[in-house]
N, C-alpha and C positions, 0 to 999 in steps of 0.2 A: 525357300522352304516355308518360312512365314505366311508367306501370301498361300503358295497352297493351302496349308493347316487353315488357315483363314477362310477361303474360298470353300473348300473343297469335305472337308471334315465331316459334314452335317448330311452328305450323300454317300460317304462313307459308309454312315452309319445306318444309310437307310438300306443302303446294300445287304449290308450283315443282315438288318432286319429279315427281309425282303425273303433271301437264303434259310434261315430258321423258321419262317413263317409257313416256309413251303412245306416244311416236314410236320411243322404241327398241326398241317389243315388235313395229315394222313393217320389214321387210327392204325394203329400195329396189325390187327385184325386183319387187314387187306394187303393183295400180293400186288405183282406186277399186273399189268391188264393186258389184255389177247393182243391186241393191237402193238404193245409194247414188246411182247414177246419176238411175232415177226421182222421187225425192224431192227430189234438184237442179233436175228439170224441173218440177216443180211450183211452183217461184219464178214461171216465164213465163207460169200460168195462176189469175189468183191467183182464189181462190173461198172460201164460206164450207165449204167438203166437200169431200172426193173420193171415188171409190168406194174405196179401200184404208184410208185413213186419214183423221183429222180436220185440220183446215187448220194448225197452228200450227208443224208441221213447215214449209210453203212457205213462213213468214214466217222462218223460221232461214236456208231457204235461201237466201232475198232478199237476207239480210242479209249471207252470203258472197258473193255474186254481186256489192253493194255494197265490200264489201271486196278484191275482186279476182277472187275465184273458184276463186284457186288450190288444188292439193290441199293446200298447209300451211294453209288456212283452214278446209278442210271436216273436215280431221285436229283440228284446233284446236279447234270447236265441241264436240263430247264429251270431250273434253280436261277440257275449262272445266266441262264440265257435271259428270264426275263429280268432278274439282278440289272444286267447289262443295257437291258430297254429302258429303263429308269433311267439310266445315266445316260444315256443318250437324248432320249426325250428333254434330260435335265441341260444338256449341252446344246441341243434347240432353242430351249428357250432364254439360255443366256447368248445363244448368235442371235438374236431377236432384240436384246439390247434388255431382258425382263430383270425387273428385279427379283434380289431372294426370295423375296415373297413367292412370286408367283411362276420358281421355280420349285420351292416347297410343295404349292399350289399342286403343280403339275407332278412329282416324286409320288405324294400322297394318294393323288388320283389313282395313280397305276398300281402301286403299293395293293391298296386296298381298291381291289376291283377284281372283276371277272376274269382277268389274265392270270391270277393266282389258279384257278380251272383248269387251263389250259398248262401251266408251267406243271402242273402235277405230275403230267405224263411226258414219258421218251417218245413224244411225237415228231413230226415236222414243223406243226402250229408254233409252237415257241418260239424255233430260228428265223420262220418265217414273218413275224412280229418284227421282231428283233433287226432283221436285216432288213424289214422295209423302212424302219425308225431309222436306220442307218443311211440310206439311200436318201431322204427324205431330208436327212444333215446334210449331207455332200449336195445335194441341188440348191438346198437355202444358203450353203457356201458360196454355190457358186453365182445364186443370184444377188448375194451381197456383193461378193470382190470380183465376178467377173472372170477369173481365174480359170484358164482351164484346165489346170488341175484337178478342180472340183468336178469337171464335166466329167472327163475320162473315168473317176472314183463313180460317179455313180454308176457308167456304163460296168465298169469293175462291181458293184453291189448289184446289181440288176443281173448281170452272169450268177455270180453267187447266190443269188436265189433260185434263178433258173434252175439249176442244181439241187435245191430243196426244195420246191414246190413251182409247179409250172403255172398258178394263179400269179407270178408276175406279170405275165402278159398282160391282165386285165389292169392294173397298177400303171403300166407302162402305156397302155391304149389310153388311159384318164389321161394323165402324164401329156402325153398327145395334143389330147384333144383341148388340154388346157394351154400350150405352145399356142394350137392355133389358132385361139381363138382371144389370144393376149397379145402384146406386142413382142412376144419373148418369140412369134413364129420368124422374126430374122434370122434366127440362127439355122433355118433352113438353105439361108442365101451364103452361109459361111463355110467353112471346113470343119470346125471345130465340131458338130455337132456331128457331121460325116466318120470320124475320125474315130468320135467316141461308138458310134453304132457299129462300125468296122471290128471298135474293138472289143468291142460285145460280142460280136457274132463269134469272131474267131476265140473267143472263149469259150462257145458253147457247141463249139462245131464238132467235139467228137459224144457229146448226148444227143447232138440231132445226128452225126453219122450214124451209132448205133439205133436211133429209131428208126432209120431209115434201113437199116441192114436187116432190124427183125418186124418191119411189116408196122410201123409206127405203131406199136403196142398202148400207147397213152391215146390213140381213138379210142380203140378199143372199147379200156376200161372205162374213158368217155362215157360211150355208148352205155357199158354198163350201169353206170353209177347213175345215167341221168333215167334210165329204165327202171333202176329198183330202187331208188333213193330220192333223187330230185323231181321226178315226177312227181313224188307226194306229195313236193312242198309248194308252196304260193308262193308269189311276190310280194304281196300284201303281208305274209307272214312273216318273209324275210324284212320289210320293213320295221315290222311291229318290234323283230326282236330285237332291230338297234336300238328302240328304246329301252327297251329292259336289260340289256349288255349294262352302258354306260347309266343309267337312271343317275345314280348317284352325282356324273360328272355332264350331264344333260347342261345345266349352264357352261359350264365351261364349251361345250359343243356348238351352242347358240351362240354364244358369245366370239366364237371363232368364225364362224360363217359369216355375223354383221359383220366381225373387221375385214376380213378377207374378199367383203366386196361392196364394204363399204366406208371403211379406214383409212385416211389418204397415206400413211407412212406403211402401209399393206397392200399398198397397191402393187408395188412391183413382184409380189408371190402371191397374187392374183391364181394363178394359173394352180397352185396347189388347193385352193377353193377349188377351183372350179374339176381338176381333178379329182379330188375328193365325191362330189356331186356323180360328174361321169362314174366312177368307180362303183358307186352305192347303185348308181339306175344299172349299170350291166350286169351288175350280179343278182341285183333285183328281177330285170329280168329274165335271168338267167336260172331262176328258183334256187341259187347258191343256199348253201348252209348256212344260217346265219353265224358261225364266227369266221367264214371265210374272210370278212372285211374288217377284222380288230386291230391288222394292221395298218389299217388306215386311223385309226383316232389318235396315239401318241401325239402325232406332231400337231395334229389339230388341238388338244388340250394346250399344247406348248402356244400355239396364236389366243386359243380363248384366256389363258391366263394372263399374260402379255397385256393384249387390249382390256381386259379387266381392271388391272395392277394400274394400266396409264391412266385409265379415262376416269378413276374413284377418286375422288375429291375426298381432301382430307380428313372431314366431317366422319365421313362414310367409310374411312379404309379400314381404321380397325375392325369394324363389326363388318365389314364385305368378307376380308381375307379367313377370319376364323369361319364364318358362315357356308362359306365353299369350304373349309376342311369339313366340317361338320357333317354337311348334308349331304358330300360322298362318305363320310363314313357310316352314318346310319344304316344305307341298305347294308352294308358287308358285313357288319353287327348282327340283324336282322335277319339276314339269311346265311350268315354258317354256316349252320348245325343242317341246313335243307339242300345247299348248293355242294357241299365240300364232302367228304367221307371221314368227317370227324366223329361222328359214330361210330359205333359197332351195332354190326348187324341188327342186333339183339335190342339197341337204343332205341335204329331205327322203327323197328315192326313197335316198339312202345309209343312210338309218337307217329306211326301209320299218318293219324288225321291229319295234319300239319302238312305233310310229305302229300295225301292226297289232293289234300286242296290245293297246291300247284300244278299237280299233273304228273311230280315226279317219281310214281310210281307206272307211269305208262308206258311201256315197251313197246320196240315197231311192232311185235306184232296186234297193236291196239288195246292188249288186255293189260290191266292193273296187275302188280306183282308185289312179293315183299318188299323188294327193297330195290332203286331207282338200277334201271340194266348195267350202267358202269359202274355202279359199285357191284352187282353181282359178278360181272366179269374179271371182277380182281379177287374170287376167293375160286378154293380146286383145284387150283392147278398144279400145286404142288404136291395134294395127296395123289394127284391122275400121273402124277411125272412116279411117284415110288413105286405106286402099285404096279407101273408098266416095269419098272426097274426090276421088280422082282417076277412077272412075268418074263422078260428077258433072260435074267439069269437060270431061268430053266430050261435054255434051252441048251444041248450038250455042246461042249466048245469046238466039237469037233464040226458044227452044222452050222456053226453060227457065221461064218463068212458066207452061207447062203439065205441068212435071214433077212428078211427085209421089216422095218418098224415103220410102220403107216397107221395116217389117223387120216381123220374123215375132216377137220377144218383145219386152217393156219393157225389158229388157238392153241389147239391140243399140241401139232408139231414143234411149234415155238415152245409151247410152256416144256416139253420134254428134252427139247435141245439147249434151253436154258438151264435144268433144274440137272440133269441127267451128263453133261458137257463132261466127257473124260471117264465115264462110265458103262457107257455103251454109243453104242456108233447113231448117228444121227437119223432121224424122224423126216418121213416124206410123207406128201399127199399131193392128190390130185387138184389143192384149192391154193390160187393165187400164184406165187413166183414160185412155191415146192415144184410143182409140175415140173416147172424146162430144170428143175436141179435133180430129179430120180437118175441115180445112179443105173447104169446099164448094165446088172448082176446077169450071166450067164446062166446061171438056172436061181428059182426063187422057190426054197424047197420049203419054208417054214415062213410064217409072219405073225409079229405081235400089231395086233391093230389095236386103235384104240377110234371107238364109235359112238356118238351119241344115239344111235340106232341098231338093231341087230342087224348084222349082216346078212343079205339077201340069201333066200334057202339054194339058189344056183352058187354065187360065192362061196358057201360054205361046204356045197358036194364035191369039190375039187379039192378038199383038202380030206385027210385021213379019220382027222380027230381035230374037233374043235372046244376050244374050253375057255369058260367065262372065267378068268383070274380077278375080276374086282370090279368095285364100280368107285366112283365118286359118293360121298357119302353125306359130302358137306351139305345141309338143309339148306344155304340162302344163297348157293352157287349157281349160277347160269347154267352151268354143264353139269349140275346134279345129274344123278340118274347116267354119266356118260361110263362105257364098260372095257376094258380090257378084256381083247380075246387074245388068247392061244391058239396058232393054228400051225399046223402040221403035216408031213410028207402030202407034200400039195402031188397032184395030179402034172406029169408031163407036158401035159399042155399050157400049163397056166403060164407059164413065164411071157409065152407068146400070145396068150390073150391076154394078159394083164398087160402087156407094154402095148397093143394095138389098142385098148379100149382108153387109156395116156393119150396115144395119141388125136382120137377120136375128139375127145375133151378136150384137147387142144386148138382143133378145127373148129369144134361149136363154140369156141368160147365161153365154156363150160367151167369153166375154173373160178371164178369170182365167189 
């Protein structure tokens, strides 16, 4: 018990930290974000897939929904998760043989860095971090002791991500290509390494059955995403922005690459250099997102501080080791108040200038706005969720098992089945996974929608009476201006053009 309290106490504490730090970089002012919404709804549908992402997100979010639901649970889950990345990275770099230094070193990095971004939100990004940091220990286990324990564990981490985000592939392809091009490619001559892919596979075999049953839906959105999104981007840009991700911890970056291939006690994790490299050129050229690759840095901090820690000459260790805390903490000092939603809206638009001269006032669709897109998409949704509530309950109880509640994005739906859960019956639409979940109502005699546009003047002839119940009203909301209709003794026919034009949507892959 000794030796733990001794060892152990001082990541403890950064833990705790880590977890409070997360809520204070959030200003009360802002809700849950759209994105966060749908990922909540996917607790209520539980499957082995969905069309956006793989299932293991809906089992976190169960697991909130279990717990209460509240937004300090859904705040808490990334919390925990990048919490958990620290101490693992910290547990890297004590299998590396580092001293406390420079595992402090490596704590503080991640601490205070760009992952606090990311841990903000009920995404995937977090676990996915987290469980490649994980993966990352179990191989440098096993290239220490040999052990293949350690092998089969990571094939076990690498399922487990599969499961939250299918960019382990490209981790895995690095991974690869770093075996074959090290001396670690003997283990293609063994069983061991057969054994552990076997038992990967057969872990992931019923999310590739069901891709395979519904028409491998992850092309698809593929296809989509690299259409409306990653077309935009560059490689050149995806590089630029590793630098400004890590700025702070850029030494430590450098400093892991010379050991990693050119360190003789690093030589035999070789191969995680050189992964790393692979990893960054395919995403690179793949135009990825630039935080797609954040879970590649932990373990790399963990070698930069390492070979740092060994190779300072005594002269030099004091002023090295504070000097790396220092010069990662400056940028996160420094940009806040501009990265984080520690503002309120109302801060922001006073310090516009600051916000423009990084860009973070830029939205996709190229024009400048009040205040940076993700933080607009976390306010409205909660006055969009009542005002619908209260359009619902006008409709007589007697008609209401033939009402159907539709909105025009996964925003609107989610933020109504979040806010609304137990009060009225749940929100479809036509965008993303709602589609394959619309209930197949025999006749659809009444519907409250909710639209960030008015409804088309044919839409609207099929119903009796239509009425505007409200709008969003909030000034610095994304979906300002979005409206709750009332609609009423629809027309006979609608139920069966309304579920033919679903389907329609479906075939064009229409839904994103």
């Amino acid at each position: 018990m000794k030796s733990f309290i001794k060892n152990y106490w001082i990541i403890l504490v950064l833990v705790i930290l880590k977890i409070v730090l997360q809520f204070l970089l959030i200003n009360p002012a802002y809700e849950l974000h759209r994105d966060e919404f749908l990922h909540l709804d996917q607790a209520n549908h539980a499957a082995w897939g969905y069309i956006s992402l793989p299932p293991l997100t809906s089992l976190f979010a169960r697991l909130i929904f279990l717990s209460g639901g509240s937004v300090f649970v859904v705040k808490l889950i990334p919390a925990i998760f990048g919490a958990l990345t620290i101490v693992f990275a910290w547990l890297i770099t004590e299998a590396l043989g580092g001293k406390l230094s420079a595992r402090i070193i490596v704590a503080l990095a991640l601490l205070f860095s760009p992952l606090n971004r990311l841990n903000i939100l009920f995404q995937p990004n977090s676990f996915d971090i987290l469980i490649w940091t994980i993966l990352f220990f179990f191989l440098i286990k096993f290239i220490i002791t040999e052990s293949n324990k350690w092998l089969y564990l990571v094939a076990v981490a690498a399922s487990i991500s599969f499961y939250n985000k299918y960019m382990i592939v490209f981790l895995l392809t690095g991974i690869l290509i770093g075996m074959l091009a090290t001396p670690w490619r003997r283990l293609f001559a063994g069983k061991s390494l057969w054994i552990a892919v076997a038992l990967g596979l057969l872990l992931i075999a019923p999310n590739i059955i069901w891709q395979v049953s519904n028409h491998f839906p992850v092309a698809r959105h593929m296809k989509v995403l690299s259409e409306r999104q990653l077309g935009n981007n560059s490689s050149a840009g995806f590089l630029m922005s590793q630098l400004r991700f890590f700025s702070g911890s850029l030494p430590l970056t450098i400093a892991a690459l010379a050991g990693l291939f050119f360190y003789k006690p690093f030589r035999p994790f070789r191969l995680i250099g050189i992964s790393f490299v692979a990893a960054i050129a395919i995403f690179a050229i793949l135009k990825a997102k630039d935080y797609y690759s954040i879970g590649l840095y932990p373990v790399l901090f963990a070698f930069g501080a390492v070979f740092i820690t060994e190779n300072c000459t005594v002269k030099w260790y004091k002023a090295v080791v504070p000097g790396l805390i220092i010069f990662n903490l400056l940028p996160f000092i420094l940009t806040i108040m501009l990265v984080y939603p520690v503002l309120s809206p109302e801060g922001i638009i006073s310090n516009s200038k600051y916000f423009n001269m990084i860009g973070a006032l830029k939205w996709e669709d190229g024009k400048n706005h009040q205040l940076p897109q993700d933080f607009a998409d976390m306010l409205g949704w909660k006055e969009m969720a009542g005002k619908a509530l209260e359009a619902w309950n006008k409709i007589p109880p007697g008609e209401r098992d033939k009402t159907l509640v539709f909105c025009y994005n996964y925003g609107q739906t989610g933020a109504l089945n979040y806010y609304n859960r137990g009060k009225m019956p749940p929100a479809y639409s036509f965008n993303t996974d709602y589609i394959f979940w619309l209930p197949r109502m025999k006749e659809i005699k009444n519907m409250v929608v909710v639209a960030d546009e008015e409804p088309d003047a044919d839409f609207k002839s099929m119903f009796a009476k239509v009425s505007c119940e409200g709008a969003v009203e909030n000034q610095y909301a994304r979906e300002k201006g979005t409206s709750i209709y009332l609609m009423t003794n629809a027309d006979s026919s609608f139920t069966r053009i309304f579920y033919s034009l679903a389907e329609k949507r479906k075939a064009d892959l229409d839904i994103f």
